[in-house]
C-alpha positions as a Markdown table, in Angstrom:
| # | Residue | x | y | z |
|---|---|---|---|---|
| 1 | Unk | -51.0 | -26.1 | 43.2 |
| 2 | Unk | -48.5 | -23.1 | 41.9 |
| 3 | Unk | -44.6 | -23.7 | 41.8 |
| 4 | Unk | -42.8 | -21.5 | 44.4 |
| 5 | Unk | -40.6 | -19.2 | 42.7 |
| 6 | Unk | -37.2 | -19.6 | 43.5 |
| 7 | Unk | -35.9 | -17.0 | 45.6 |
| 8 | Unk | -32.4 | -15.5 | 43.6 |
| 9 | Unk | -29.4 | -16.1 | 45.9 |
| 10 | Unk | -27.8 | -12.4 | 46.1 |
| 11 | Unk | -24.7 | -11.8 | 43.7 |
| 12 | Unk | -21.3 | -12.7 | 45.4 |
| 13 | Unk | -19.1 | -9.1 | 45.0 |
| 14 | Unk | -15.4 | -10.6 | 43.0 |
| 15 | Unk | -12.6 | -9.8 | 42.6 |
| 16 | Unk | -11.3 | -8.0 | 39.0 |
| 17 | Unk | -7.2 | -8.5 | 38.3 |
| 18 | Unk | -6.3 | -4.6 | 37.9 |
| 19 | Unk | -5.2 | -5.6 | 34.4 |
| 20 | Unk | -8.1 | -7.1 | 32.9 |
| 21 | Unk | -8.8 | -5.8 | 29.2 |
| 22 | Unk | -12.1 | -3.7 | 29.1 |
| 23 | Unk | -15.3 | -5.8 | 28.7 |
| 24 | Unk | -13.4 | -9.1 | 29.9 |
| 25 | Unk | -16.0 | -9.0 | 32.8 |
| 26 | Unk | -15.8 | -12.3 | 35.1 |
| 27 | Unk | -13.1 | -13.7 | 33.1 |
| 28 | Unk | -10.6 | -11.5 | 34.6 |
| 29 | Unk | -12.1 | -12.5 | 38.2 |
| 30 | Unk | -9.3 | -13.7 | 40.7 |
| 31 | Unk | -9.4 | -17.5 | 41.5 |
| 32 | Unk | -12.2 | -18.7 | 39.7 |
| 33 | Unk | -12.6 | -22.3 | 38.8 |
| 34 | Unk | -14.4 | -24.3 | 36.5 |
| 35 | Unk | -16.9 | -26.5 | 37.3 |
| 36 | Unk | -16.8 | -30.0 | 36.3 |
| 37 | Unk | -18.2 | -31.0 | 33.2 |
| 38 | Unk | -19.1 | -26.9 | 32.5 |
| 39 | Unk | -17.1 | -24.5 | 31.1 |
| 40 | Unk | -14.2 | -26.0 | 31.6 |
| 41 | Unk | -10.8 | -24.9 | 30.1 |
| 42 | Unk | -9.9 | -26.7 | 26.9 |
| 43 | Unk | -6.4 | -27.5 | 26.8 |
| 44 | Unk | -4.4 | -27.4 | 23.4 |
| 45 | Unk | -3.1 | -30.9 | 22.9 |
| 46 | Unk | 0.8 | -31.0 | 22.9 |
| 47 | Unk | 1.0 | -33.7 | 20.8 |
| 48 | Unk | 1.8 | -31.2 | 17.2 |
| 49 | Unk | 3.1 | -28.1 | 18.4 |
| 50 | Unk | 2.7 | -24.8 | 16.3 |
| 51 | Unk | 5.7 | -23.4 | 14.9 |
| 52 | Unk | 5.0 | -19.4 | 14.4 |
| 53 | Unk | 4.8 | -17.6 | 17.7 |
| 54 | Unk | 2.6 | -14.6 | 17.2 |
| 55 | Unk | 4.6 | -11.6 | 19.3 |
| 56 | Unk | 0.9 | -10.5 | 21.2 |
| 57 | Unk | 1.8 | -13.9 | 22.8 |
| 58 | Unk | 5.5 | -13.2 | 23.3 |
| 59 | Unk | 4.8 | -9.9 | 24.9 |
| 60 | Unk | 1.8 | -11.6 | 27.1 |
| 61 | Unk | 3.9 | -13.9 | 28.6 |
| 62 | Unk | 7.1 | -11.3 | 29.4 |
| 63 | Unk | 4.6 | -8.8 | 31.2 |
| 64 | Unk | 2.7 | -11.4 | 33.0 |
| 65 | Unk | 6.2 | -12.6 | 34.1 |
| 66 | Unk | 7.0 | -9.4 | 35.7 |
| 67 | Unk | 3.7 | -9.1 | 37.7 |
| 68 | Unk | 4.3 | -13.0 | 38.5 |
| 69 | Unk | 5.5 | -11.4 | 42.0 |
| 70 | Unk | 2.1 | -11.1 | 43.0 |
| 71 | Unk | 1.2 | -14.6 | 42.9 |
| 72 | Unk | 0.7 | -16.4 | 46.5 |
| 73 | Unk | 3.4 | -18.9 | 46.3 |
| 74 | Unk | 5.6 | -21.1 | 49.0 |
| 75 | Unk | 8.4 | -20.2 | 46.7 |
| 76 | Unk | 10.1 | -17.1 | 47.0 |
| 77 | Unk | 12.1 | -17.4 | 44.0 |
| 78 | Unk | 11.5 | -15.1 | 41.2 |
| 79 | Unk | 13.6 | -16.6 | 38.4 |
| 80 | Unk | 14.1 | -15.4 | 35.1 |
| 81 | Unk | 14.5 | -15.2 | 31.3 |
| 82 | Unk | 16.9 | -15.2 | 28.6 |
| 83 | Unk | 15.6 | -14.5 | 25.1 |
| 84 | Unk | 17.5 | -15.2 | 22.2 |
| 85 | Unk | 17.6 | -14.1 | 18.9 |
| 86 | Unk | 19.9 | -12.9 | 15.9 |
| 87 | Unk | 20.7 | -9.0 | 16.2 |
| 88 | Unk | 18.2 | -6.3 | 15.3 |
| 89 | Unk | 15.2 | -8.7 | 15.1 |
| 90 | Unk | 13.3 | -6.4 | 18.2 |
| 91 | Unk | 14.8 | -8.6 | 22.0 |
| 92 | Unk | 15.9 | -5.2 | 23.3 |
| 93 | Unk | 12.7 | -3.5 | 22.1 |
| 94 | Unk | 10.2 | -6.0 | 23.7 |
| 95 | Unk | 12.5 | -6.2 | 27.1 |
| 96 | Unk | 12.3 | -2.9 | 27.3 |
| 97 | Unk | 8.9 | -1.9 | 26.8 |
| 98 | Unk | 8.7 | -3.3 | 30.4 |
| 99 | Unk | 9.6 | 0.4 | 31.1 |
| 100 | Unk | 6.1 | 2.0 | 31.4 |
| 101 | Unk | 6.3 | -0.4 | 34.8 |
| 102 | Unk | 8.0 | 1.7 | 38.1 |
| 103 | Unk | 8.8 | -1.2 | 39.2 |
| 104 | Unk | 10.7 | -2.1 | 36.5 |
| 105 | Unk | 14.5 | -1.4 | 36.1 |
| 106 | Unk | 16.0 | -1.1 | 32.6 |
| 107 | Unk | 19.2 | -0.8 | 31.8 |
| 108 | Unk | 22.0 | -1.2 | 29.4 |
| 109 | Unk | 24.6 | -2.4 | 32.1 |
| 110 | Unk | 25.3 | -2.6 | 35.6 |
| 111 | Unk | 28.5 | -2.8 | 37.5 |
| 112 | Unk | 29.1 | -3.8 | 41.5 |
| 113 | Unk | 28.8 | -0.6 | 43.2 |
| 114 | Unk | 25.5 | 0.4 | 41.0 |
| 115 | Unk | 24.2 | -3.3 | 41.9 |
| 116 | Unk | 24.5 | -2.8 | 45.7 |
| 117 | Unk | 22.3 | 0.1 | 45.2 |
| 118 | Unk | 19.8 | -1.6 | 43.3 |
| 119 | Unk | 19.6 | -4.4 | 46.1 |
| 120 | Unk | 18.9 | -2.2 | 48.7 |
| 121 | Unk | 16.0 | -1.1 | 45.8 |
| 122 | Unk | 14.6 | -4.0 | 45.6 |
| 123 | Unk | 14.9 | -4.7 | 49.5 |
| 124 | Unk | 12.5 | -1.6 | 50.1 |
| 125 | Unk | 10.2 | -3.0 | 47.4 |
| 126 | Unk | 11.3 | -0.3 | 44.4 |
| 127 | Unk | 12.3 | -2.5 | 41.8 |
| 128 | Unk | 10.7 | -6.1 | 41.1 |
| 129 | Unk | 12.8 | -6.8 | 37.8 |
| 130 | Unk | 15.7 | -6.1 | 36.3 |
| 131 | Unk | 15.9 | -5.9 | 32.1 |
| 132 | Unk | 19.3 | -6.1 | 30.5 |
| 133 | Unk | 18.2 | -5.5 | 26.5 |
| 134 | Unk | 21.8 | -7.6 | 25.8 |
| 135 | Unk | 23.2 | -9.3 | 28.3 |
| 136 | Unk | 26.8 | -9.3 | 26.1 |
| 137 | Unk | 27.6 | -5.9 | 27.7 |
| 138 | Unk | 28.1 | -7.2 | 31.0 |
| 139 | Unk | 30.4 | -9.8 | 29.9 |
| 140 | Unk | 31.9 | -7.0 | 27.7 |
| 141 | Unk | 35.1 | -6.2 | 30.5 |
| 142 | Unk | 36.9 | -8.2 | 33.2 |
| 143 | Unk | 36.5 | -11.6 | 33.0 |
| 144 | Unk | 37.1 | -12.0 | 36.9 |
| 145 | Unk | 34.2 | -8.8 | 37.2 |
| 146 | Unk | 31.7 | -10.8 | 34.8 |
| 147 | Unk | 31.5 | -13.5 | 36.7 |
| 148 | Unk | 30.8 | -11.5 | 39.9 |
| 149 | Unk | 28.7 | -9.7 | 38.5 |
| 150 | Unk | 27.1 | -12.9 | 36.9 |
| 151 | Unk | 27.0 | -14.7 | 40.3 |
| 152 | Unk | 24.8 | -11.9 | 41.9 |
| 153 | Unk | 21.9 | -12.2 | 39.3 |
| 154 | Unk | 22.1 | -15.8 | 40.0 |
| 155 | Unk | 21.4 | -14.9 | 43.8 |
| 156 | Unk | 18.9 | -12.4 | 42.8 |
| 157 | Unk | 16.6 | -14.8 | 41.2 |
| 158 | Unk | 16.5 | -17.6 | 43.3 |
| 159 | Unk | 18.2 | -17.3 | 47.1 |
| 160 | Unk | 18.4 | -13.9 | 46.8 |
| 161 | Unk | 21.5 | -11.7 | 47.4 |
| 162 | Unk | 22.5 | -10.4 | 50.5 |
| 163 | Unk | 26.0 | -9.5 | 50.7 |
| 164 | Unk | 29.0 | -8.4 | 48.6 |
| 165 | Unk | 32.5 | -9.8 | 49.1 |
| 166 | Unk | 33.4 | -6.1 | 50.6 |
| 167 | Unk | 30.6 | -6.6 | 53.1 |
| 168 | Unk | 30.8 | -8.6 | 56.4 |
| 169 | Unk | 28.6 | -11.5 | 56.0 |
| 170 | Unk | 27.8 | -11.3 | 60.2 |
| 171 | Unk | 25.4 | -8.1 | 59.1 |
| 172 | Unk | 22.2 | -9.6 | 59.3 |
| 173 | Unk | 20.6 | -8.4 | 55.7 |
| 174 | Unk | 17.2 | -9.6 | 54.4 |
| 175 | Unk | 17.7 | -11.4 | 51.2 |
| 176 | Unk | 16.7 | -9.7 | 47.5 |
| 177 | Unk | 14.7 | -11.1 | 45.2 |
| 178 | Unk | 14.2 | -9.8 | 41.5 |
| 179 | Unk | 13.5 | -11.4 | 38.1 |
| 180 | Unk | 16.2 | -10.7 | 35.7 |
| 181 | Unk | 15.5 | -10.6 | 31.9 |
| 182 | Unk | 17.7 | -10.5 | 29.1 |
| 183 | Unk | 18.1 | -10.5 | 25.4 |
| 184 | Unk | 21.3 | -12.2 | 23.9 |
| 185 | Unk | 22.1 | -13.2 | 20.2 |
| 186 | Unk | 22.7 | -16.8 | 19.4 |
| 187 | Unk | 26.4 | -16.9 | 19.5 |
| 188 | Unk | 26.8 | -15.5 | 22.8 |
| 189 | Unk | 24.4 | -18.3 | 24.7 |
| 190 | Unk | 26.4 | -20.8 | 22.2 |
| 191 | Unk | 29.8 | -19.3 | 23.9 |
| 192 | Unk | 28.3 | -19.2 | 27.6 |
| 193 | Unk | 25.9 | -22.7 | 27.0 |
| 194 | Unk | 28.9 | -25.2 | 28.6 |
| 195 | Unk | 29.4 | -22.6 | 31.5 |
| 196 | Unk | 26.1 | -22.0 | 32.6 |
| 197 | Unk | 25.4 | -25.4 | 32.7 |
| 198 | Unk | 28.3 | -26.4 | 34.9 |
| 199 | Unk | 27.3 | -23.7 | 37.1 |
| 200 | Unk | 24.1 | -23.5 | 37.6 |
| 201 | Unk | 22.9 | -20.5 | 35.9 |
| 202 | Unk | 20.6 | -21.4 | 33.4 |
| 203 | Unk | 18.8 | -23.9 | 35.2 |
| 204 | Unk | 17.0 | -20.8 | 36.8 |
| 205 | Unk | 16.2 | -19.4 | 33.9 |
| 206 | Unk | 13.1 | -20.0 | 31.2 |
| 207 | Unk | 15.0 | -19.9 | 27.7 |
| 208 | Unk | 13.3 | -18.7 | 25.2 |
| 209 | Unk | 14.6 | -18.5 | 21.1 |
| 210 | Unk | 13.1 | -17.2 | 18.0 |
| 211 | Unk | 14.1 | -15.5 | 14.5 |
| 212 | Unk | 11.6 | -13.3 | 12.5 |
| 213 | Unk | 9.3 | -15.1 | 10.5 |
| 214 | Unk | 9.4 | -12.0 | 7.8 |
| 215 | Unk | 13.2 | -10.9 | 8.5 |
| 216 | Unk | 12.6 | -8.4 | 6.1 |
| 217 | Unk | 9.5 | -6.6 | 8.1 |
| 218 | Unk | 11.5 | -4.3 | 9.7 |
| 219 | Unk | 13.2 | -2.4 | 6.4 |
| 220 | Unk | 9.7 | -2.7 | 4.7 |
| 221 | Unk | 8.4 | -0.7 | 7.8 |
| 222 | Unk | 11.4 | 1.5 | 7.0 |
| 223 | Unk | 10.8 | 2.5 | 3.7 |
| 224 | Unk | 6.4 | 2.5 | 4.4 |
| 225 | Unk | 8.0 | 5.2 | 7.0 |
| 226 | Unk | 5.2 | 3.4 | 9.2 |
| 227 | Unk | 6.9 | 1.7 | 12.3 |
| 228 | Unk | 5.4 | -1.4 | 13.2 |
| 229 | Unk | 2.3 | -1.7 | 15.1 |
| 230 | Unk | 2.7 | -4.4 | 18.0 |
| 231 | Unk | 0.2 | -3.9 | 21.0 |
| 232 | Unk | 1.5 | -4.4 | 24.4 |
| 233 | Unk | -0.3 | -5.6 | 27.3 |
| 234 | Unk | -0.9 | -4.0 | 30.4 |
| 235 | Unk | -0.2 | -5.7 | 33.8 |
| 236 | Unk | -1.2 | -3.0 | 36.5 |
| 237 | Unk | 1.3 | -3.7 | 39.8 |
| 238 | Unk | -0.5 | -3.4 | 42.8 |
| 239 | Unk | 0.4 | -4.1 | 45.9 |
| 240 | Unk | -2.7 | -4.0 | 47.9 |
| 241 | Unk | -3.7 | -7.9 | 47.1 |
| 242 | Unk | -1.7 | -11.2 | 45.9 |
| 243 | Unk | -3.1 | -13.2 | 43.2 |
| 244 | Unk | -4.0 | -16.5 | 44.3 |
| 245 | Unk | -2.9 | -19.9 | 42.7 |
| 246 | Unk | -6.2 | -21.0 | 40.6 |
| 247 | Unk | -4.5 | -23.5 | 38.3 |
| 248 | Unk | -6.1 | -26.9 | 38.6 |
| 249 | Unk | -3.9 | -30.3 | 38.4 |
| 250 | Unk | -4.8 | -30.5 | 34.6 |
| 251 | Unk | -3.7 | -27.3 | 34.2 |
| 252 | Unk | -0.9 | -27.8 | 35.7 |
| 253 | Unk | 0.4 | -30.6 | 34.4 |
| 254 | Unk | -0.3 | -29.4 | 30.9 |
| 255 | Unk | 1.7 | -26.0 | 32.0 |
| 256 | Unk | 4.3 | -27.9 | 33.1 |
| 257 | Unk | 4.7 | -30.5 | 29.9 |
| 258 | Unk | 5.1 | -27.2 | 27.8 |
| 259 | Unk | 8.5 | -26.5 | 29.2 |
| 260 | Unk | 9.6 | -30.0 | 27.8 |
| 261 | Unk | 13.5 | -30.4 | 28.4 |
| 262 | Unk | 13.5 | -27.2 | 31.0 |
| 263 | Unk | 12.0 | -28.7 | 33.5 |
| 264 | Unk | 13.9 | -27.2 | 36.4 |
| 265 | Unk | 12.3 | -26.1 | 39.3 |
| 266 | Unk | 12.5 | -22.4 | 39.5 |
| 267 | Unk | 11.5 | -22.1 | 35.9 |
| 268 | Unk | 8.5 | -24.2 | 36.5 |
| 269 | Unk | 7.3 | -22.2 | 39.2 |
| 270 | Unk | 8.2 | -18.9 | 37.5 |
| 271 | Unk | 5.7 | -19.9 | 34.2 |
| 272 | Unk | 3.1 | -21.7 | 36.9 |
| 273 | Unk | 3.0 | -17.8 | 38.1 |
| 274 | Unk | 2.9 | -16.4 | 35.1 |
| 275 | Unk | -0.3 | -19.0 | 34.1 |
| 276 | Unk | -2.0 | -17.9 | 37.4 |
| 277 | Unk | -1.1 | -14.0 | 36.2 |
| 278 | Unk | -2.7 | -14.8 | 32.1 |
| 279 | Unk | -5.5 | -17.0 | 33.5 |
| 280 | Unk | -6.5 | -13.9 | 36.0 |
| 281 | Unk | -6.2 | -11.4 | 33.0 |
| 282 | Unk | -8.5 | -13.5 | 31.2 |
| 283 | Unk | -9.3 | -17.0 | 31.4 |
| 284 | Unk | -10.6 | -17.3 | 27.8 |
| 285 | Unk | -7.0 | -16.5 | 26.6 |
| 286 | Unk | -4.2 | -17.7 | 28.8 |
| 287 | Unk | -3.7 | -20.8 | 27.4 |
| 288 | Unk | -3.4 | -19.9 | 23.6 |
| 289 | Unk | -1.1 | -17.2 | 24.9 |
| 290 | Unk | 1.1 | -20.6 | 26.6 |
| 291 | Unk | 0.5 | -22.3 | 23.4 |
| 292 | Unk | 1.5 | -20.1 | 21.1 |
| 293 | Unk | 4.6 | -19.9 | 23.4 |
| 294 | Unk | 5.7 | -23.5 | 23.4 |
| 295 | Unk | 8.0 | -23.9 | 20.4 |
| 296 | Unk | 9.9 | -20.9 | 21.3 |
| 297 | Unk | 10.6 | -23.1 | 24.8 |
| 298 | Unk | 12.2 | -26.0 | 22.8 |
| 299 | Unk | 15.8 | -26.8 | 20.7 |
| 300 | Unk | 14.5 | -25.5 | 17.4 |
| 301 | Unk | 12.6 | -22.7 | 18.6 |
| 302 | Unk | 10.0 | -20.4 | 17.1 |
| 303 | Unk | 9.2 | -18.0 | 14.0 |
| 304 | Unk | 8.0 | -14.8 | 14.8 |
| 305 | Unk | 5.1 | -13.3 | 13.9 |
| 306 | Unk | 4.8 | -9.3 | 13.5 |
């Protein structure tokens, strides 16, 4: 008696993140899971954590932060992050290569009347994020303005800002959400540390702290007359779909356990997002990206790699 062949079941049509590299195929499909027991994602054991963060990863995990946006969430809030490092050792230049995004707002500073203007941006769906390359600058004039001005990115990433203290706060106004990122040197989040805790601010931020690993790569770059050659990744914005949340409750809880002492909650759903964005860009890499990241989310930070 012959076997029956089996008949193929038709292909199901999926889904492809408008980032994915070339040739990732169904690794950059949208909302995948593993199945039990087969090909399952390996989680890096937290238990010794590396201590040279390679700046592919760094970069990864900055532009998957912007397009976190477009993750289906419960949680409106965007949050943000605050990388530190000693001057010249390249926090403005990875903030700001962010720029080839429209929906990306760098800038150098920002005062009250040119804030209003960016709310009513980001209202109208303009601007998702907002890049400060050093956040010192802002601080850099009225004490009394700094904190205004300070108190209005805190609304921006988490409630959202509606109204300025000229405005009537009767006007019904839609609240605006962006993610804010900025670069700072270690003394200035060693002056503002005490403050921000007291009041709030960095608890919706991810911290994140480095040096250079070779501090001298930059001048040896100088006198090759070769600049550097760092690849950065490409998060296409599009508005047309949401990603949706594929992490499973391993995954999670191993995302989670990498923010060690930072455990806040808008942080924690900020890098859940950007897990969701990596792990749709390529679920062969996300979690060495997150890896790679973790000692740069704890007290003694990480050591650049170039």
């Amino acid at each position: 008696m012959r076997a029956q062949k089996r008949k193929k079941s038709p292909q199901q049509p999926h889904t492809v993140y408008p980032g994915a590299a070339p040739g990732a195929g169904r690794s950059g499909q949208v909302g995948t899971r593993s199945a039990p027991g087969r090909n399952r994602t390996i989680l890096p054991s937290l238990a010794v954590k590396p201590t040279h963060l390679p700046v592919s990863s760094l970069l990864s995990f900055i532009h998957a932060a912007h397009a976190s946006w477009m993750v289906e969430s419960p949680w409106s809030e965007r949050g943000g992050i605050l990388v530190t490092a000693p001057p010249g050792q390249l926090k403005t230049t990875m903030l700001y290569s962010l720029e080839r995004y429209n929906d990306a707002l760098c800038t150098s500073d920002i005062n009250i009347r040119s804030m209003k203007s960016v709310r009513d941006m980001v209202l109208d769906g303009r601007y998702k994020s907002m890049v400060f390359g050093e956040l010192e600058k802002l601080y850099a004039r009225n004490p009394a303005t700094a904190q205004n001005i300070e108190s209005h990115l805190k609304q921006f990433v988490e409630e959202g800002l509606r109204h300025f203290s000229h405005e009537d706060s009767a006007i019904p106004i839609m609240p605006a959400r962006a993610m804010v990122l900025a670069g700072m040197t270690p003394s200035m989040f060693g002056q503002h540390y005490t403050g921000w805790n007291e009041n709030g601010f960095l608890r919706r931020f991810i911290c994140i702290q480095y040096i250079l690993d070779n501090e001298k790569a930059i001048l040896d770059a100088v006198h090759r007359w070769s600049k550097i050659n760092i690849t950065t990744p490409v998060f296409q914005s599009n508005g047309s779909f949401m990603l949706p949340y594929n992490l499973t409750k391993e995954e999670s809880r191993w995302v989670c356990d990498l923010m060690g002492e930072q455990q806040h909650s808008t942080p924690m759903v900020l890098i859940k997002k950007v897990a969701v964005v990596l792990k749709s860009q390529d679920e062969r890499t996300w979690t060495k990206i997150l890896f790679d990241l973790s000692p740069a989310l704890g007290k003694n930070g990480a050591k650049l790699v170039l």
